[in-house]
VEXDREN-2710 file (C-alpha; in Angstrom, 1 decimal):
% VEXDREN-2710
k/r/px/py/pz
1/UNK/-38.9/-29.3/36.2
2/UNK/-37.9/-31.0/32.7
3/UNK/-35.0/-30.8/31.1
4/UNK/-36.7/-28.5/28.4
5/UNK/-37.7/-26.3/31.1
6/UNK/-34.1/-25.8/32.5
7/UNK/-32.7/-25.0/29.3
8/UNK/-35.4/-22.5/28.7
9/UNK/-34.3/-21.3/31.8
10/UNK/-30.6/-21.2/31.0
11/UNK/-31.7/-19.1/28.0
12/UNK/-33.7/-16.7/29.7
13/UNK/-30.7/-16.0/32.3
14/UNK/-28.4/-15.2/29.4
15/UNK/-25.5/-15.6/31.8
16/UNK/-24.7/-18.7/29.5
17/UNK/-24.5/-17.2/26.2
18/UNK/-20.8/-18.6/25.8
19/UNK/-21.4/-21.7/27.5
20/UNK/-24.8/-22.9/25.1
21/UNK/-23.9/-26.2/23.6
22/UNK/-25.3/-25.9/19.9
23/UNK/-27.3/-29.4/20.5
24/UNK/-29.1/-27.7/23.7
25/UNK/-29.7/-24.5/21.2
26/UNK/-31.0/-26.9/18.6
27/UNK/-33.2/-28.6/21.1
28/UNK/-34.8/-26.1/22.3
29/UNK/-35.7/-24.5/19.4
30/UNK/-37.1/-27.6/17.8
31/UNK/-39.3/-28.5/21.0
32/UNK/-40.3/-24.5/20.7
33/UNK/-42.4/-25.9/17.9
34/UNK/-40.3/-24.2/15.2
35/UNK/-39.7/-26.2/11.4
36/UNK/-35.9/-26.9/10.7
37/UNK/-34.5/-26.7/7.3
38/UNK/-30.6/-27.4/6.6
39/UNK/-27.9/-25.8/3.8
40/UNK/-24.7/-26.6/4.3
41/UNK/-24.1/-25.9/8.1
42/UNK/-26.5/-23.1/8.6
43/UNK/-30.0/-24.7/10.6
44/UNK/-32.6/-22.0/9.8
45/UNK/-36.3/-22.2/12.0
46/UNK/-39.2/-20.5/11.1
47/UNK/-42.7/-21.0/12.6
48/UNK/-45.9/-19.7/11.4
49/UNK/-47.3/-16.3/13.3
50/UNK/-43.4/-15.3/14.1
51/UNK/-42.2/-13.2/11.2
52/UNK/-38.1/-13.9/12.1
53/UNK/-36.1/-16.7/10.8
54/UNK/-33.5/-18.0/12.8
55/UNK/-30.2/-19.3/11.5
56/UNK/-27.3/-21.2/13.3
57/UNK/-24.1/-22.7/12.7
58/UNK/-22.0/-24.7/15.4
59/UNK/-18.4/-23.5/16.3
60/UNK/-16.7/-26.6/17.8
61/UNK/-19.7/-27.9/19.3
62/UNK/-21.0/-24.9/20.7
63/UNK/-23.7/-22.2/19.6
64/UNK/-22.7/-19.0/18.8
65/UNK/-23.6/-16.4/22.2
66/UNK/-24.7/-13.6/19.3
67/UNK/-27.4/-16.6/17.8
68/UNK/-28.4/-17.6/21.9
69/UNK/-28.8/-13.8/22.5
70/UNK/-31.4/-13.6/19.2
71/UNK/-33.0/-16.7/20.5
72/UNK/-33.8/-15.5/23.6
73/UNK/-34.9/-12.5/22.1
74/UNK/-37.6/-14.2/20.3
75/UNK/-38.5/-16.6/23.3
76/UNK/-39.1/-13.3/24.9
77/UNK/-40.7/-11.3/22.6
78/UNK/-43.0/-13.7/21.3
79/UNK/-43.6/-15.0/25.1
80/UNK/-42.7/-18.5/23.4
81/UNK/-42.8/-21.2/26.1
82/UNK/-42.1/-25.3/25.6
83/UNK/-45.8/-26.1/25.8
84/UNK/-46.4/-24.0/23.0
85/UNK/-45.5/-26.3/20.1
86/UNK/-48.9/-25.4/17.7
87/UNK/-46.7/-24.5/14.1
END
């Protein structure tokens, strides 16, 4: 298992939330095949065929568990896996 699989696994236990450094947040969602654009602090994904942008800031190094909770939410709803990086 690769590293991106843990931390898709991690995400998908949502026992973490708290505890989801916002470089292993950012990581993910890059290798989810999502395009990043930056303002500011705010790092906002979008993808083609997934309607919902997403948009987080670090706090002291760490992602915010509300924005890991919405991530996982899309992983899940979208049945987003790593291997799926087609924009």
């Amino acid at each position: 298992m690769g590293k991106f699989e843990k931390l898709l696994l991690k995400l998908l236990r949502g026992t973490s939330d708290g505890n989801f450094s916002f470089d292993e947040l950012r990581s993910l969602i890059l290798t989810l095949g999502f395009d990043e654009r930056i303002s500011s602090s705010h790092h906002i994904y979008s993808k083609t065929g997934i309607d919902e942008i997403i948009n987080i800031q670090p706090k002291q190094g760490k992602a915010k568990p509300y924005q890991v909770k919405q991530v996982r939410n899309l992983v899940i709803n979208y049945k987003l896996d790593v291997d799926d990086n087609d924009s």
